[in-house]
N, C-alpha and C positions, 0 to 999 in steps of 0.2 A: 625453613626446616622446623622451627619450634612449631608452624600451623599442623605439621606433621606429628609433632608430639602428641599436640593437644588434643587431634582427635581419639571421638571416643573407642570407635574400633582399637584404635591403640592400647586405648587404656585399658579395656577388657582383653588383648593380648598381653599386655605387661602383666596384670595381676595373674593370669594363668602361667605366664611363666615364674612368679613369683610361688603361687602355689604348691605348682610343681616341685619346687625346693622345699618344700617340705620346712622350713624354717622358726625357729624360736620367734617367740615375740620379743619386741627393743623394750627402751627404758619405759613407755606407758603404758607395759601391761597388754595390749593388746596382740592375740595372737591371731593367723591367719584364719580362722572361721569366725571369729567375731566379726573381723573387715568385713568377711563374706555378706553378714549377716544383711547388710545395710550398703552393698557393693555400688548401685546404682547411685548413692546419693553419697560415698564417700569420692567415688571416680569423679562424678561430673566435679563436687569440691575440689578435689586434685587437679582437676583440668581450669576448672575456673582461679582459683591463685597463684597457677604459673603463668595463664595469658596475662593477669593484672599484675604478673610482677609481685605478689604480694608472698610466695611461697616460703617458707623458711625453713629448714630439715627439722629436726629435733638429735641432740645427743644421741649418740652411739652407745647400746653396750657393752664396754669392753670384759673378758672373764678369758678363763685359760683350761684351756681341757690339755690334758696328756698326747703326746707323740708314743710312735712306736715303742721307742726306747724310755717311755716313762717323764720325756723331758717336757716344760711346760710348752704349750704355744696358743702365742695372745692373737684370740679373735675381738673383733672387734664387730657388732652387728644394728644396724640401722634397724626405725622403726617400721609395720609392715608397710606403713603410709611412703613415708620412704623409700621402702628398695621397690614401692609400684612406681613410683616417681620416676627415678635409677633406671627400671628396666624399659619403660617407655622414653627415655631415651638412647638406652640399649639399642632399642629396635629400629629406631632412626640412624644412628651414628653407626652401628656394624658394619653393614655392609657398605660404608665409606671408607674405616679405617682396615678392614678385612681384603679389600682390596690390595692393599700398600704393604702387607705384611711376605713375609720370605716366605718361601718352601720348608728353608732350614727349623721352622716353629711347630711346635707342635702342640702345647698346650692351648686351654682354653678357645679350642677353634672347633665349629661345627664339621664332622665329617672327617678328623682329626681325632689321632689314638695313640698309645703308647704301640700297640701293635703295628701302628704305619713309622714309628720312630725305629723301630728295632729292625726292619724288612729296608730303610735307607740303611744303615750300619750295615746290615748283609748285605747289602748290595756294593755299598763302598768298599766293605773288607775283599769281595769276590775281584772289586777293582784293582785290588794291590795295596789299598791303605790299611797297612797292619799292626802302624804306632796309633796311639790315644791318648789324647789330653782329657784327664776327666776334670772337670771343673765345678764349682758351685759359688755362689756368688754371696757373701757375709750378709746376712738377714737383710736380703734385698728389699722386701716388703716396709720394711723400719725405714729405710736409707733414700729412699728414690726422692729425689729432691724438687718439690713443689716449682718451683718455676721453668725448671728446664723441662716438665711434663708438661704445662700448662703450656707453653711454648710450640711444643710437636702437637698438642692438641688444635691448640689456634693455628696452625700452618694447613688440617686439613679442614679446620670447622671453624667457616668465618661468623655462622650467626652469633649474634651477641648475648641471646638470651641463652642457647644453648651452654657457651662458653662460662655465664656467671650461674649457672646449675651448677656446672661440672666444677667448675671452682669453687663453690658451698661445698661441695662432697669430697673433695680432694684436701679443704682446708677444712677440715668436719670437728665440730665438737665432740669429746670423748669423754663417757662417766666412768671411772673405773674405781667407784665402789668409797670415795671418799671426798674427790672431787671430780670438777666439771674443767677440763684442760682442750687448749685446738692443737691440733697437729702441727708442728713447726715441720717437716717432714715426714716423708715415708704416706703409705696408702692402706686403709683398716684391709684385713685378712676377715672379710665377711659381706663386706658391699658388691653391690650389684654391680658395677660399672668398673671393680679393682680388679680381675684380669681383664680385661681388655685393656686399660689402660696401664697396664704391669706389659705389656705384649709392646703397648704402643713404644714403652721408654726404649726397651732394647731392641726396637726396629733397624734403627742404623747400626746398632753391633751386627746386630745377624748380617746388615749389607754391606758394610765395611770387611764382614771377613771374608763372604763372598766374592766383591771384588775382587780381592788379595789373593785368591783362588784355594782359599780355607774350604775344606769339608766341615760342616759344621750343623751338628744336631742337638735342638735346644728343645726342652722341655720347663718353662717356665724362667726358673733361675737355675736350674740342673739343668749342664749343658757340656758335651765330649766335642774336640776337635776330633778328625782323624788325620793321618799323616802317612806318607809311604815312609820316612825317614825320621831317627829320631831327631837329627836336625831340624828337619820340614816342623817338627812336632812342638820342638824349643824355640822355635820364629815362633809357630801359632800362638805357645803359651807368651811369649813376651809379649806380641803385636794385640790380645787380647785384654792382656791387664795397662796396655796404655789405654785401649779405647775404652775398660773401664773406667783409668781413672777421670777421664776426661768425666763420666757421666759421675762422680763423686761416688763410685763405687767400688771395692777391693775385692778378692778374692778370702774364700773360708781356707785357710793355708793350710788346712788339716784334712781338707777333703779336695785338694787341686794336688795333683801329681801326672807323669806319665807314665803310660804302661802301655804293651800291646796284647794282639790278641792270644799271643803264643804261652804268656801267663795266665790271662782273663780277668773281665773285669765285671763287676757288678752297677747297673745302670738301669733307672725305670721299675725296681725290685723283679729286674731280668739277670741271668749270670751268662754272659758270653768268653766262650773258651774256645780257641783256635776256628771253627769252622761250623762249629754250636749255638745252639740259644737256648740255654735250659731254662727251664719254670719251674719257680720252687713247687713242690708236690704241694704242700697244704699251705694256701696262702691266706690268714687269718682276716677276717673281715674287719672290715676297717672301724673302729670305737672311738670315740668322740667322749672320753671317760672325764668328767668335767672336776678340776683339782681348783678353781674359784669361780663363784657366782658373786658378784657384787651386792648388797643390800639394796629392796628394793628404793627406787628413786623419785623422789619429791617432783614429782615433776609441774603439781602446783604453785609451788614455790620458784623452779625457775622458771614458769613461763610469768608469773608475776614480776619477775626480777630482769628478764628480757624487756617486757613494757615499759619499765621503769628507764630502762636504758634505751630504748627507742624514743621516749618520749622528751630525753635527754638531749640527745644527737639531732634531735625536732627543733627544741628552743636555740639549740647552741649555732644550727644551721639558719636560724630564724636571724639572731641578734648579729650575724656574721654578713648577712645582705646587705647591700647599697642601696637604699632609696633614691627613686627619680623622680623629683618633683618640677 
């Protein structure tokens, strides 16, 4: 699989999807038409220090733009060297784990919409499911716990090389403006590989409730059971915050309640009332109003400071061998 990375078709796919996003520069400064500038000869380098093993990401930067309601939410964003890296393995690994994924999903999937979420709802409710578990899952992004991902990652993706990519980016360095810290948990809100791999963790929730014969419509970490009864409704909500806790994640207790359609409930910034799917008349475009920017970052200084500590790990692995004479 990584032979599949590495080619360069790839890599000229990855940076146009990278593009595409329209994306800030990371902590070096560098934004995506400066890459552009010099594309040929940063690609083939990007292709050449993952086959030799020698690739290492650079710090993330993290900063905090505004939510709807004014509240803060921390992005965190790879350099553009980086999320080409990220998305050339994007393009390999998808349509492996893409495969494995439920029906009941609907975010971050190609040919997937909020508008194919709300038409299963109508359909379920036309079935007779007329209770709702609305749900949302406590700053799931922050929480998702490094080994148990890395875990469902390794079960579909045996290469090895792929495997210690993905765990540099899962276990990722973050600058946030004062220091230089790794992720003990959770996955940046700004990486190329973090939904899909956000998808990947709650693959067996989505399958475990299907099993169970749960109606179940998710949209990332916002996610509605539906129910004919409010019984059927009070199992779903129990049997779901077990298989949470199981993955060391809780419910947001202020946004998880049930209700049915006969009241209506707000889902997807859709409002569903009895037999309805209203859309708010004037839906304000989405701003990205940025409340911190961290100081720019030394980054000569840590890549000197990294050497230093490689060159460490060198002698100390050196003096630690057995000679055979």
């Amino acid at each position: 699989m990584i032979s599949d990375v590495i080619n360069l078709s790839n890599f000229h796919a990855a940076f146009q999807r990278v593009e595409a996003s329209e994306g800030m520069a990371g902590v070096d400064g560098v934004a995506i038409r400066e890459f552009k500038q010099n594309l040929e000869i940063n690609l083939r380098t990007l292709a050449f220090e993952i086959q030799k093993d020698c690739y290492r990401p650079l710090p993330l930067l993290q900063f905090k733009v505004a939510k709807k309601d004014g509240s803060p939410r921390t992005l965190a964003v790879p350099v553009v060297r980086d999320r080409v890296a990220q998305a050339a393995v994007l393009n390999v690994i998808e349509p492996v784990l893409e495969a494995e994924f439920e029906d009941e999903s609907f975010a971050y999937r190609k040919g997937r919409s909020v508008k194919q979420a709300a038409m299963r709802i109508k359909k379920l409710r036309e079935q007779g499911y007329r209770y709702v578990v609305e749900a949302d899952i406590d700053a799931y992004f922050f929480n998702i716990n490094h080994e148990l991902l890395l875990d469902k990652v390794g079960y579909y993706i045996s290469d090895t090389h792929l495997l210690k990519l993905i765990r540099m980016w899962v276990k990722a360095e973050i600058y946030d403006g004062e220091k230089v810290f790794i992720l003990e948990k959770g996955i940046p809100q700004g990486s190329v590989v973090s939904p899909i791999l956000a998808n990947l963790f709650l693959d067996d929730f989505d399958e475990a409730l299907s099993e169970r014969g749960f109606k179940l419509v998710r949209y990332s970490d916002d996610f509605i059971i539906l129910a004919k009864t409010r019984s059927e409704a009070e199992e779903a909500l129990e049997v779901s915050e077990r298989i949470l806790a199981f993955h060391y994640l809780d419910f947001d207790e202020e946004d998880t309640k049930i209700t049915e359609f006969e009241k209506g409930f707000k889902y997807l910034g859709l409002f569903f009332i009895k037999d309805s799917i209203l859309v708010p008349f004037d839906r304000p475009q989405k701003e990205k109003k940025i409340l911190y920017m961290p100081p720019p970052f030394d980054l000569e200084r840590y890549l000197a400071g990294r050497i230093r500590l490689e060159r460490s790990e060198i002698r100390s692995n050196n003096k630690n061998r057995v000679g055979i004479f």
